[in-house]
Structures are given as structure tokens and as C-alpha cells.
C-alpha positions as YAML, in Angstrom:
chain: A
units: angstrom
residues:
- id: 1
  name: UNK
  ca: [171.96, 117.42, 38.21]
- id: 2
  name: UNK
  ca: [169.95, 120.38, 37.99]
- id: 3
  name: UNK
  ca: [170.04, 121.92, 33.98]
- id: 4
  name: UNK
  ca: [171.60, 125.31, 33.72]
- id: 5
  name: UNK
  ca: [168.86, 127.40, 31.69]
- id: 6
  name: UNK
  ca: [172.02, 129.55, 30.40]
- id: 7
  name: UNK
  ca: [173.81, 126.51, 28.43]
- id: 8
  name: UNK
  ca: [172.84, 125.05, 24.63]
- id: 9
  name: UNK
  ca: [169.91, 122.82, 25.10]
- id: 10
  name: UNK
  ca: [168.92, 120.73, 22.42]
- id: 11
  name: UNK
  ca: [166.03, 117.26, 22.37]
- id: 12
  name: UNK
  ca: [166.39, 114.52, 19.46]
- id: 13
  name: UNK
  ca: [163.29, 112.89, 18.57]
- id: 14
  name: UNK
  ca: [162.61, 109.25, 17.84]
- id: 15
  name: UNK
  ca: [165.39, 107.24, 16.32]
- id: 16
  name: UNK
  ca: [164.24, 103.76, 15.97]
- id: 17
  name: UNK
  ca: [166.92, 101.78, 15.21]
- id: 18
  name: UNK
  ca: [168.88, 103.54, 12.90]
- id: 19
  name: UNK
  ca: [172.20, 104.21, 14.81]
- id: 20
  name: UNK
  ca: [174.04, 105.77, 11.54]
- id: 21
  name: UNK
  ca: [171.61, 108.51, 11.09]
- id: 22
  name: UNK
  ca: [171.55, 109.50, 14.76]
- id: 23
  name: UNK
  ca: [175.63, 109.89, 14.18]
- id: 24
  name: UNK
  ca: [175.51, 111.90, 10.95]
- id: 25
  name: UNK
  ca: [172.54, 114.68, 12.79]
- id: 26
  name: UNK
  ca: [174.61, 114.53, 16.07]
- id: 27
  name: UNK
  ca: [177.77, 115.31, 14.06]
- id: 28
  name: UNK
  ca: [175.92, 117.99, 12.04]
- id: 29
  name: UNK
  ca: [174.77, 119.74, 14.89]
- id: 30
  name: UNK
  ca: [178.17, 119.56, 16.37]
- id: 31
  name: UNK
  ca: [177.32, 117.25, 19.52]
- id: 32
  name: UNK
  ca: [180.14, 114.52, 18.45]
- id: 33
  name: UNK
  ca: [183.04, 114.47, 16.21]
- id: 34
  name: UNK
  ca: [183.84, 111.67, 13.23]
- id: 35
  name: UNK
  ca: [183.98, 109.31, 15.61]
- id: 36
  name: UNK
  ca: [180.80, 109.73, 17.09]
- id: 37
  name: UNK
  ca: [182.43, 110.53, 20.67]
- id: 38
  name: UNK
  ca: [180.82, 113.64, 22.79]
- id: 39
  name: UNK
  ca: [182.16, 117.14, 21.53]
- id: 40
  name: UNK
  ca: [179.10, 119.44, 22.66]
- id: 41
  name: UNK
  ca: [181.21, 121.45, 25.31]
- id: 42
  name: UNK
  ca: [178.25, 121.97, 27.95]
- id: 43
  name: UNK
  ca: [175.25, 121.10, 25.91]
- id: 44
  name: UNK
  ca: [172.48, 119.49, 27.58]
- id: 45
  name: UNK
  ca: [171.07, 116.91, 24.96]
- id: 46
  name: UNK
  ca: [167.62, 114.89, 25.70]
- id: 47
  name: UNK
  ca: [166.52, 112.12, 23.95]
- id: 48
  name: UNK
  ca: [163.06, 112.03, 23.77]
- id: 49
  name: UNK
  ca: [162.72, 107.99, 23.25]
- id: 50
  name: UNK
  ca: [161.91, 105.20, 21.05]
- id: 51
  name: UNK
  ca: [165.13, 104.15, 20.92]
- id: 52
  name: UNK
  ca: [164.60, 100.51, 19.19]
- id: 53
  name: UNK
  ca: [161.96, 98.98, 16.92]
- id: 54
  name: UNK
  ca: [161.59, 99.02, 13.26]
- id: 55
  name: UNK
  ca: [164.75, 99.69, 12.50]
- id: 56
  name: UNK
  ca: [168.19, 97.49, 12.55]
- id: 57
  name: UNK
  ca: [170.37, 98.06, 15.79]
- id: 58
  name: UNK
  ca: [168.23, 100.06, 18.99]
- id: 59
  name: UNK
  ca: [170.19, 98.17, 21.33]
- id: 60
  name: UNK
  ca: [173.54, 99.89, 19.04]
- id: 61
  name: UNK
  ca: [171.80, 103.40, 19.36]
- id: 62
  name: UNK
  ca: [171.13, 102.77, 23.12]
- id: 63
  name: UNK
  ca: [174.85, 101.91, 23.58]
- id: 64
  name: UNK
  ca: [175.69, 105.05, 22.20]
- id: 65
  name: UNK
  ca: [173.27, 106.98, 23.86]
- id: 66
  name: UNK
  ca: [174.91, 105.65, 27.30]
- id: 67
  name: UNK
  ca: [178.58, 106.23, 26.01]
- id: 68
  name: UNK
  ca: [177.46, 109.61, 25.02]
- id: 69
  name: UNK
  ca: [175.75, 110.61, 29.11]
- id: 70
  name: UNK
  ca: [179.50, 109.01, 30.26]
- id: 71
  name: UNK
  ca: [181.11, 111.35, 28.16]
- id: 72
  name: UNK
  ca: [179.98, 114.20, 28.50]
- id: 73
  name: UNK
  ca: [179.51, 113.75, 32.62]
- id: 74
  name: UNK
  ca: [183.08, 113.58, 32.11]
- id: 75
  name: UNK
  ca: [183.32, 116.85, 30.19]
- id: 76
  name: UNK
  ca: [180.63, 119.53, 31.29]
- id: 77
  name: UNK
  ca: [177.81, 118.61, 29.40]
- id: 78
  name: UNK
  ca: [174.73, 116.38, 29.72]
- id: 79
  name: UNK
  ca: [172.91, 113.94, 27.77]
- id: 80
  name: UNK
  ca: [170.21, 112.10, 29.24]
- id: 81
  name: UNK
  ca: [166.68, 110.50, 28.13]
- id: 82
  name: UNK
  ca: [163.14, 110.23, 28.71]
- id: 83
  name: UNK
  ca: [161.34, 106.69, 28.35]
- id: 84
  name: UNK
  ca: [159.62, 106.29, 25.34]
- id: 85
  name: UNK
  ca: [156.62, 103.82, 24.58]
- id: 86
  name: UNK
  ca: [159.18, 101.50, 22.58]
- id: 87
  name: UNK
  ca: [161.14, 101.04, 25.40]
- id: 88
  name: UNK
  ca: [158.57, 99.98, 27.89]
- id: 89
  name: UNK
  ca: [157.42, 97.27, 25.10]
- id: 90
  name: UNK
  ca: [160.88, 96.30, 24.64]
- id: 91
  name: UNK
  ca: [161.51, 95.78, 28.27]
- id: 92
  name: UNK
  ca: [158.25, 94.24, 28.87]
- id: 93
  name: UNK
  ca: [158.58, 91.69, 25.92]
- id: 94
  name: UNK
  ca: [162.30, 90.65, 28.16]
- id: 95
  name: UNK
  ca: [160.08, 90.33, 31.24]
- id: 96
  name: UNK
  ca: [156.93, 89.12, 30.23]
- id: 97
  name: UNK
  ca: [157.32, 87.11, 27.22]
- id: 98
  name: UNK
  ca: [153.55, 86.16, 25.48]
- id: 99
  name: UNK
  ca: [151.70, 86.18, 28.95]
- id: 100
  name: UNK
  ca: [148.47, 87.60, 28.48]
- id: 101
  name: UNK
  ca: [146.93, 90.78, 29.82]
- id: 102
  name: UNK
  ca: [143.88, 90.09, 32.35]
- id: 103
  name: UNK
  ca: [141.30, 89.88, 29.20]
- id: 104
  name: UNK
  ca: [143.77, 87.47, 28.19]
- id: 105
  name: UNK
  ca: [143.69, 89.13, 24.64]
- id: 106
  name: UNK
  ca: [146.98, 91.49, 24.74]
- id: 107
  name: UNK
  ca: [150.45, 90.34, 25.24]
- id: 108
  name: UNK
  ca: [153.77, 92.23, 25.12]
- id: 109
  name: UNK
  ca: [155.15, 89.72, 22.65]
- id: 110
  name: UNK
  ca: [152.40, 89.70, 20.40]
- id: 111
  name: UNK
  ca: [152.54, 93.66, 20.66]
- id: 112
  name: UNK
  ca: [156.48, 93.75, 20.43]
- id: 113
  name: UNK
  ca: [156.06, 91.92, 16.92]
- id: 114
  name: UNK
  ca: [153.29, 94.31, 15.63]
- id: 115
  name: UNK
  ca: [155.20, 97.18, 16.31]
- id: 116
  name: UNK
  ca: [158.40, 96.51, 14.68]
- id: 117
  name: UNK
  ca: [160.46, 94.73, 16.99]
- id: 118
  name: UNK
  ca: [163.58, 93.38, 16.42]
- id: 119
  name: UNK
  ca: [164.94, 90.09, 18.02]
- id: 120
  name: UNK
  ca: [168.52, 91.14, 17.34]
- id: 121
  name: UNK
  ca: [167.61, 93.77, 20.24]
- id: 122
  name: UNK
  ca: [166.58, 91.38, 22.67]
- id: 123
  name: UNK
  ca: [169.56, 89.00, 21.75]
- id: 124
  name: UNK
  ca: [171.66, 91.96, 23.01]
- id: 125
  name: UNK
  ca: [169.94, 93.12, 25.90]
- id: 126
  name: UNK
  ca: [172.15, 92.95, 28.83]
- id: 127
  name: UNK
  ca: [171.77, 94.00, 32.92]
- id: 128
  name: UNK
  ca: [173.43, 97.12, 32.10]
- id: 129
  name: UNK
  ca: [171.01, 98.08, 29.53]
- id: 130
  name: UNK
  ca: [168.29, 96.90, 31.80]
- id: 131
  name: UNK
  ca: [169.07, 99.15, 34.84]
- id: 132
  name: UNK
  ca: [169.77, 102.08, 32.55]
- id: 133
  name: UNK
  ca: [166.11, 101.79, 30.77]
- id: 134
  name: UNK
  ca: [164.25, 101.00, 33.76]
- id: 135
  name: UNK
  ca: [165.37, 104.24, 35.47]
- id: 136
  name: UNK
  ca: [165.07, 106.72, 32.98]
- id: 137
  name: UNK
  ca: [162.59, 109.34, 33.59]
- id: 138
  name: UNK
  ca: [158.91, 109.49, 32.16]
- id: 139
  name: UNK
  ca: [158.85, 113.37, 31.79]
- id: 140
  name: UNK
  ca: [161.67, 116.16, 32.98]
- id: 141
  name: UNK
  ca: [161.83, 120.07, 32.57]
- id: 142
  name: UNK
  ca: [164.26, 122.33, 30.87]
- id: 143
  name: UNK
  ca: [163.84, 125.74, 31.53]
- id: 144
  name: UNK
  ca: [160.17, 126.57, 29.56]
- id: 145
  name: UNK
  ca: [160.22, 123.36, 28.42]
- id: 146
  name: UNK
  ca: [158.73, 120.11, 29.30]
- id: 147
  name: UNK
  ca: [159.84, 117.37, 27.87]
- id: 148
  name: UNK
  ca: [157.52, 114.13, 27.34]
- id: 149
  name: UNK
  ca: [157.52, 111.30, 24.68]
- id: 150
  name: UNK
  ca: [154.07, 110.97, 24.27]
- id: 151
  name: UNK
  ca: [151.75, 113.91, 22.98]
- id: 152
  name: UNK
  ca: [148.82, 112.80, 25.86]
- id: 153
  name: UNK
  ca: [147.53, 114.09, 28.52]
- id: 154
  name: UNK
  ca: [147.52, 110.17, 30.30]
- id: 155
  name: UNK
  ca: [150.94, 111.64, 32.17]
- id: 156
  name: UNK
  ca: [148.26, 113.10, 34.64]
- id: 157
  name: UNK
  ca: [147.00, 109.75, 35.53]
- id: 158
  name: UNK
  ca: [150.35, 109.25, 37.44]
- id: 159
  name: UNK
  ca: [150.84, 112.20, 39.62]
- id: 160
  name: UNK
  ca: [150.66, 115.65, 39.79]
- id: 161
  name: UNK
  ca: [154.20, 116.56, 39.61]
- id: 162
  name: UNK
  ca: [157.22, 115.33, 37.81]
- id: 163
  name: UNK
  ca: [158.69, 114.19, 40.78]
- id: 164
  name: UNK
  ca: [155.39, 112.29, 41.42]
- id: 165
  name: UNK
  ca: [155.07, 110.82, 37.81]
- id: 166
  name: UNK
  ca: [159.00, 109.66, 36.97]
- id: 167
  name: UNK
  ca: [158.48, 108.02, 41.17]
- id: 168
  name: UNK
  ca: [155.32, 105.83, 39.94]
- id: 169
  name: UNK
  ca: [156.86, 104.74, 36.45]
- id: 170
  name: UNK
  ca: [160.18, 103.90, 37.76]
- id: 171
  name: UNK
  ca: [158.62, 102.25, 40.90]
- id: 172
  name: UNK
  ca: [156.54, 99.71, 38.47]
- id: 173
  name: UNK
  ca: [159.28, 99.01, 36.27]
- id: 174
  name: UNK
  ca: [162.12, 98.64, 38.76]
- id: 175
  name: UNK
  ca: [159.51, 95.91, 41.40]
- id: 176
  name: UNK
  ca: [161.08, 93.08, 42.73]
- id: 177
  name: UNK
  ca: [157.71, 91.35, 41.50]
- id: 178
  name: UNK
  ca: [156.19, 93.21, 38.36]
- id: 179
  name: UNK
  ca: [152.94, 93.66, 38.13]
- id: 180
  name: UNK
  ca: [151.73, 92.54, 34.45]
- id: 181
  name: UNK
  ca: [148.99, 94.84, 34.28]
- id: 182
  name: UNK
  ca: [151.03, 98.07, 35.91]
- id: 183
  name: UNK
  ca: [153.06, 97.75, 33.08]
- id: 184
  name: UNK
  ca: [149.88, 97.30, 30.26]
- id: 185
  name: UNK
  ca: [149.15, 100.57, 31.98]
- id: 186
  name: UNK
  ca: [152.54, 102.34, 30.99]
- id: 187
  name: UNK
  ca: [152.47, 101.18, 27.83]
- id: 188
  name: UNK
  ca: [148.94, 102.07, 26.80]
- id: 189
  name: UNK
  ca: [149.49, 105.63, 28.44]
- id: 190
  name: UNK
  ca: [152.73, 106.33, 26.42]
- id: 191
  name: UNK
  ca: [151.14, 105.12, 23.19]
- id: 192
  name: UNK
  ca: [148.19, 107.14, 23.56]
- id: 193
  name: UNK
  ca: [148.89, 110.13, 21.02]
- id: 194
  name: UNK
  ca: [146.89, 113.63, 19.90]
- id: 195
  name: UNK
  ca: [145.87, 115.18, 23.02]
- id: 196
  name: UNK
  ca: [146.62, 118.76, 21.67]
- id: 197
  name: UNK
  ca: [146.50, 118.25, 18.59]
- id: 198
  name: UNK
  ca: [142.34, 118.22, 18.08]
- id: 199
  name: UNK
  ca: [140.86, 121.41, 17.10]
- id: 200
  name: UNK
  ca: [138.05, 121.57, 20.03]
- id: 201
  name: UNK
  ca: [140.20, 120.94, 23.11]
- id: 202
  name: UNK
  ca: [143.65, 120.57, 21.71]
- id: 203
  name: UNK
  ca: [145.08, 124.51, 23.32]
- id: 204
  name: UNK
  ca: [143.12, 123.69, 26.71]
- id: 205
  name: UNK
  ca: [144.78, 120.44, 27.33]
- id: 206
  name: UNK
  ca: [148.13, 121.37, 26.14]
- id: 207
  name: UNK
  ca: [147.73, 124.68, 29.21]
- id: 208
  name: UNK
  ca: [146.59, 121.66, 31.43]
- id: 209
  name: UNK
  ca: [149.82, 120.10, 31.04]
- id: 210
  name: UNK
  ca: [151.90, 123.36, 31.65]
- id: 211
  name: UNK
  ca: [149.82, 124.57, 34.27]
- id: 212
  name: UNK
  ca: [150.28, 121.27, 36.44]
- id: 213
  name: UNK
  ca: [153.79, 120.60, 35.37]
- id: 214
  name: UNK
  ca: [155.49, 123.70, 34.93]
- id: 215
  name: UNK
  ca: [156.82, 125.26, 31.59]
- id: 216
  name: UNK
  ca: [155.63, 127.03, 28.39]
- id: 217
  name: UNK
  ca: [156.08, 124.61, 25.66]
- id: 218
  name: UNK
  ca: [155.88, 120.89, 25.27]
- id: 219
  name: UNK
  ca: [158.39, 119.24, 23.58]
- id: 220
  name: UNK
  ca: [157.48, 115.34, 22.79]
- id: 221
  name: UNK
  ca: [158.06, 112.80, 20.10]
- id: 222
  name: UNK
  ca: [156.03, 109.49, 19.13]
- id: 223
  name: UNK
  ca: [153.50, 111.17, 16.74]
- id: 224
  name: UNK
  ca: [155.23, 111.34, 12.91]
- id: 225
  name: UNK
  ca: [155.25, 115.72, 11.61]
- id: 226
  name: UNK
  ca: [154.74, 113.65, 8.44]
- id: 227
  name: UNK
  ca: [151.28, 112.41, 9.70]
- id: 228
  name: UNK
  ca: [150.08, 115.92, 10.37]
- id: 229
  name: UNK
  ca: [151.26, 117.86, 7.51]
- id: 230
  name: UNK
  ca: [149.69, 115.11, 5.47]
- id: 231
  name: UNK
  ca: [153.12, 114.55, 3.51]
- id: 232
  name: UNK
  ca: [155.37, 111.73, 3.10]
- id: 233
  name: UNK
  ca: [157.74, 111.47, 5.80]
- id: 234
  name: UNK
  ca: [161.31, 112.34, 3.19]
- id: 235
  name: UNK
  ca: [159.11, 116.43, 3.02]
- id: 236
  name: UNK
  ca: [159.24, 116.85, 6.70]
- id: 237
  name: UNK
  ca: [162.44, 119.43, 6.95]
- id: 238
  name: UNK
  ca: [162.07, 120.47, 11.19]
- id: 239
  name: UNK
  ca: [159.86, 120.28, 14.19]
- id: 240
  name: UNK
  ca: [156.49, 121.35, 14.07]
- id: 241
  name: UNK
  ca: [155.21, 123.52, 16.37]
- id: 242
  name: UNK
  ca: [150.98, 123.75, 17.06]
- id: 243
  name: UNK
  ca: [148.78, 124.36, 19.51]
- id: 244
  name: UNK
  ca: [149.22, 127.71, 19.57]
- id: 245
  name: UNK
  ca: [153.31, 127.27, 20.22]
- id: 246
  name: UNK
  ca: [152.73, 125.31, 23.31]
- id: 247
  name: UNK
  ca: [153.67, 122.01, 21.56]
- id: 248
  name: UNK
  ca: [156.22, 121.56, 19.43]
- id: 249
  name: UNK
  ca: [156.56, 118.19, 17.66]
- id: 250
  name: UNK
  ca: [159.95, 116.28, 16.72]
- id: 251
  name: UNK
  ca: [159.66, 113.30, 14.96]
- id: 252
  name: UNK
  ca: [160.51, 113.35, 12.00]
- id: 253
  name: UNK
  ca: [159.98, 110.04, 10.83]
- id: 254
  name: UNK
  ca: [163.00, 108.63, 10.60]
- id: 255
  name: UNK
  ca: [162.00, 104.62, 10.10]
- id: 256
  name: UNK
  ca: [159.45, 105.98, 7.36]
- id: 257
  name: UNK
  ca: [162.72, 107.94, 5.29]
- id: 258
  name: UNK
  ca: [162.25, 111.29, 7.07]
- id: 259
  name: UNK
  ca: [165.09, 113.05, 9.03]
- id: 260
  name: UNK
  ca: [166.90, 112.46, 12.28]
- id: 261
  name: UNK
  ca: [165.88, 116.12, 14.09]
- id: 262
  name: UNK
  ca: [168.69, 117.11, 16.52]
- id: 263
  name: UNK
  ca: [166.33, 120.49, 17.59]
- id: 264
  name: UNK
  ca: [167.74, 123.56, 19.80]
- id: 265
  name: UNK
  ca: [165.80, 124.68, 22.26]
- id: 266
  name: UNK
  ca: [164.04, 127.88, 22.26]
- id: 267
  name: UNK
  ca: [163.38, 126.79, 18.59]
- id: 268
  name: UNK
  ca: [162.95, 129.45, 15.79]
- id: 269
  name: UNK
  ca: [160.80, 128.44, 13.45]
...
């Protein structure tokens, strides 16, 4: 479904686990009533991943993500997601267990652990789940703005179009016979971080990025506002937009005590 540039657009940033938060913003920003069921009328809502790790219940928060995109197909809105780095380890933890990588030093298990995941949420993991994950989209645009995880430039290494790059990411993880190291490559492309944030090429790679994939502004999660602003994660109060306003950061932090962003799109800082 093609997204209607005239209806309220709004992109939630990394959520981690913690399903109760993501209820309270939603509700604040009048996306779902008390009962956390879909009230945002023709919204278009984008989740911009990390769904699960370090905190208690990402298989919860994915549950409600997908009740959510049923809802509001039902009404006239839209809610979808973009894969996040969290949910390629996740899945490749399921599918891979503690093989090795080709060096035979990096595993998805041992990296699952490091990074804060849960075995509650792969205890819970069913084929629904699966199939939903695996065929979410690596990048998508919404009018000006493209919408990413991942503040990196590695997007590039997978196509030159949207089209091109969501086609090669759900390709490896939906293969009858998955390719260990295919998937070492998505994960170490969606964790790389900072591409325009660095003062010497930061502006030129963010414009490479627009130029190839369309758009004014990227919109991405994955790297903590906190992080940058060199505060604790509780100070960070909205998005943070650099590079010139052709990035636009919004994670707040939430695992680290900051806030669940719900952001509207054009946002007015």
C-alpha cells in the first residue's frame, strides 16, 4: 500500500523490550486507547526496529506491533516496520544457534547474549512471528522521508534502490537454505552506526543516501540521542536532528531510562 503524503505520519524509535512504555507513548500521542487497541484514524505509524533485547517481553511488544498493522488495515490507517539489527540477531540466534562465522570466532548466540538477549523471547517465538520478521522491509520512504534503522551508509552495499535493497535482505533471510555468512553480513551492516554523524564527511554521506534513495531527511534509530548530546539517557526530551536537518535521530534510549519517542513527521523542532 502506497502511503498517502496528505495523512498523519509518525516513526517510533527503538523499544527494546519494554512493551508498557511503548503503550503509555502510543496512548499519549493518541495512536491507541486504554486498552492499547489502534485509535489513530488514518495515521501511518513506522516502527523503526529493535523490537527485543535488553529489556523484558520483545516478543510481547512484537505481538502488539502485529495486532496494531491488523487493526488499523481494518480501519484506514497503517502501521508497519522496518527490520532493525536486534531482530536479525534474534532471528539468527533461532536459526543458527552457536555455529561459528567462517573465522570461526563470531557466533549469533554468543552475540545474542552480549547484546542483551532474552531467552524468554526465543521461548515465545512462534512461525507467525517468524514469517512476519523475516519479511519486513530493510528501508521504506514516506514522503521526504526515508526511513532506515541504522544511521550507515552499508544500505548501499545492497542495491541501489529500495526496491533493490528490502529484495536482497528479505531474499537471505526468507532461503530455503540460509547462508550463515549472508546473514553475518546483515547483521554487521545494520549495526554499523555514525555515518553522518562525523564532522568531515558526515553532510556528504547523509546527501549520498538521499540522492540514491530518494527523500530529504533520514529518519533512523539504533544510535542512543543520549550518546550524542553527551547526557544521561532520562535528559533526552525528543529526536535529534543533525547533519544539517538531513538526519534526524529517534532513540531515545529507552532500555538506558530515556523516553519511548512516538515522533510526527515533518518534525518541528
Amino acid at each position: 500500500m502506497p502511503i498517502d503524503e496528505t495523512r498523519p505520519l509518525y516513526v517510533v524509535g527503538d523499544i527494546h523490550g519494554h512493551r508498557a512504555e511503548l503503550r503509555d507513548a502510543l496512548q499519549q500521542a493518541g495512536l491507541v486507547d486504554a486498552a492499547g487497541d489502534w485509535s489513530g484514524v488514518d495515521a501511518d505509524v513506522w516502527f523503526l526496529g529493535d523490537f527485543v533485547d535488553r529489556g523484558p517481553d520483545g516478543v510481547g511488544v512484537i505481538d502488539d506491533v502485529m495486532r496494531l498493522q491488523r487493526q488499523a488495515r481494518e480501519s484506514v490507517g497503517r502501521v508497519d516496520a522496518v527490520l532493525g539489527n536486534h531482530e536479525v540477531l534474534l532471528l539468527g540466534y533461532h536459526q543458527f544457534g552457536n555455529a561459528a562465522d567462517a573465522a570461526g570466532v563470531h557466533s549469533f548466540g554468543l552475540s545474542w547474549l552480549r547484546n542483551g538477549g532474552q531467552q524468554s523471547d526465543q521461548d515465545a517465538l512462534t512461525d507467525e512471528h517468524l514469517a512476519w520478521l523475516t519479511t519486513r522491509p530493510a528501508m521504506a520512504r514516506a514522503g521526504d522521508h526515508l526511513l532506515v534503522h541504522s544511521d550507515t551508509v552499508r544500505y548501499l552495499e545492497w542495491g541501489r534502490t529500495i526496491e533493490d535493497v528490502n529484495a536482497v535482505v528479505t531474499e537471505r533471510l526468507t532461503a530455503d537454505e540460509p547462508d550463515l555468512e549472508l546473514w553475518f553480513d546483515l547483521w554487521r551492516n545494520l549495526t554499523a552506526r555514525g555515518s553522518f554523524h562525523h564532522d568531515e564527511d558526515g553532510v556528504d554521506q547523509a546527501e549520498l543516501m538521499l540522492s540514491t534513495f530518494g527523500g530529504r531527511q533520514i529518519v533512523h534509530g539504533h544510535t542512543i540521542i543520549a550518546a550524542w548530546l553527551g547526557v544521561d539517557a532520562p535528559a533526552v526530551t525528543g529526536p535529534l536532528s543533525y547533519a544539517g536537518g538531513r538526519a534526524l535521530g529517534v532513540d531515545g534510549g529507552l532500555y538506558e531510562g530515556g523516553p519511548c519517542l512516538v515522533v510526527p513527521l515533518p518534525y518541528d523542532s
